[in-house]
C-alpha positions, 0 to 999 in steps of 0.5 A: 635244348634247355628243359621247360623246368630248368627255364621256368627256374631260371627266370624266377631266379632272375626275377628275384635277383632284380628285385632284391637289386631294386628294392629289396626282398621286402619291396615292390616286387616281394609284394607284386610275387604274394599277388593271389593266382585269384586276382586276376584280370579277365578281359570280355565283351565290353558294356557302354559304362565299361572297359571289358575289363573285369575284376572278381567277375566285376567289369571296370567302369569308365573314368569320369575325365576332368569335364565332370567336374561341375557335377562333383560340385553341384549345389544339391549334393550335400543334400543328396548324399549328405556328405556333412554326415560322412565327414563326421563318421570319417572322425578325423583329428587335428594333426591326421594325415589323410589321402583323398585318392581320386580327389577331383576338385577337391570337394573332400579335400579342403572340408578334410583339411579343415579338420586336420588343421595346420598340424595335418597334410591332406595329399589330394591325389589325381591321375590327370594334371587338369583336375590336380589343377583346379584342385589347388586353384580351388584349395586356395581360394578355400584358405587350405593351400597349404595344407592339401598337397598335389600328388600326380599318381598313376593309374597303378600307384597314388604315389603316396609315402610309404607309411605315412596316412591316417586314413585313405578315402576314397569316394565313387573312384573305386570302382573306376580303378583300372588297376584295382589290385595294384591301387590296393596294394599301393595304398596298403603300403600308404597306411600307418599300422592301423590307418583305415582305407575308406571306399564310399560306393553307391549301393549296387543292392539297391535299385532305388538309387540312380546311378548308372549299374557300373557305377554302383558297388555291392558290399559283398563284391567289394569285401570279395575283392579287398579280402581275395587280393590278399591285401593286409586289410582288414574289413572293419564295418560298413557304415549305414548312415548315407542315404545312397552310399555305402561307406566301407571300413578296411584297417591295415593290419 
């Protein structure tokens, strides 16, 4: 019988062999074995808004489905959360390449695309086909199909190009990813050297705001999670310009 140590060796051997064989020893699985022991999931009773999944002592929100969409448009949202103000601290160029991860009906992604103009690529992500559907629907209608681009990702990966983003946004999705680590690491890997990662959150310190808890963020459990994933980014400012939301800056490093 073979020793518990001579067995742990034996399957790291094997690991590192399939990963040298399917992407190379700088690939997935080099950056899925850097993983901190700290970053893990925990599992615990679950709360109405939740999926008793927990990050960094954080508990998942649910997903808000495709059905949501008529709140992502509503007429007073520009004036609630004054997204005109957050499109002009984003400071997007003609020619960028942005990502709107979690990107619903488009809402961000054809005001972005009008920034970056024919030069640029907005990839407007999803994980449901239905919602990628009404995006390009409505991204037509807008005069920007063809500069946003559909991409299906998956609730582990944006399926983004590797190296091929100015910036990466992200508005309330973070907080409903299910796989928070994993998203992260993706979208690093999505970003030039230099490109900022944005994550928009309602402000978890403020009670005033009227978001369900689960659905609100603290800048310091967001900072937590970003720097204890020990992912290459590095935490930039928080913009304090929106009324309700706090707008975090992560460069790559």
């Amino acid at each position: 019988m073979r020793s518990p140590n001579s067995l742990r060796w034996s399957v790291l051997l094997l690991v590192g062999l399939a990963c040298l064989g399917a992407a190379g020893a700088t690939g997935a699985c080099a950056a899925e074995l850097a993983r901190p022991a700290g970053a893990a999931y925990e599992t615990g009773r679950r709360t109405r808004d939740g999926i008793g999944k927990f990050y960094f002592g954080r508990e998942i929100s649910q997903v808000m489905g495709h059905q949501g969409a008529g709140w992502l448009e509503r007429p007073e949202r520009e004036e609630e959360e004054r997204t005109d103000l957050l499109l002009k601290e984003l400071k997007l160029k003609a020619g960028d390449t942005v990502a709107d991860v979690g990107a619903g009906s488009g809402y961000f992604s054809w005001r972005m695309a009008r920034v970056v103009g024919a030069r640029g690529t907005v990839y407007g992500v999803e994980i449901q086909q239905e919602f990628l559907d009404l995006l390009m629907a409505n991204m037509k209608r807008r005069g920007v199909g063809e500069i946003v681009k559909p991409v299906l990702g998956t609730v582990q990966d944006p399926q983004l190009p590797a190296a091929s983003c100015d910036l990466i946004l992200l508005v309330d999705v973070y907080h409903e990813l299910d796989y928070p680590w994993e998203m992260t690491r993706a979208m690093a890997r999505a970003l030039k050297p230099g490109g900022r990662l944005v994550l928009v959150e309602y402000r978890g310190e403020d009670p005033a705001v009227p978001i369900k808890p689960l659905h609100k963020m603290t800048e310091a459990q967001v900072k937590k999670e970003i720097a204890g994933g020990g992912h290459p980014l590095t935490f930039v400012e928080n913009i304090a310009t929106l009324p309700r939301q706090h707008v975090l800056v992560f460069r790559k490093t």
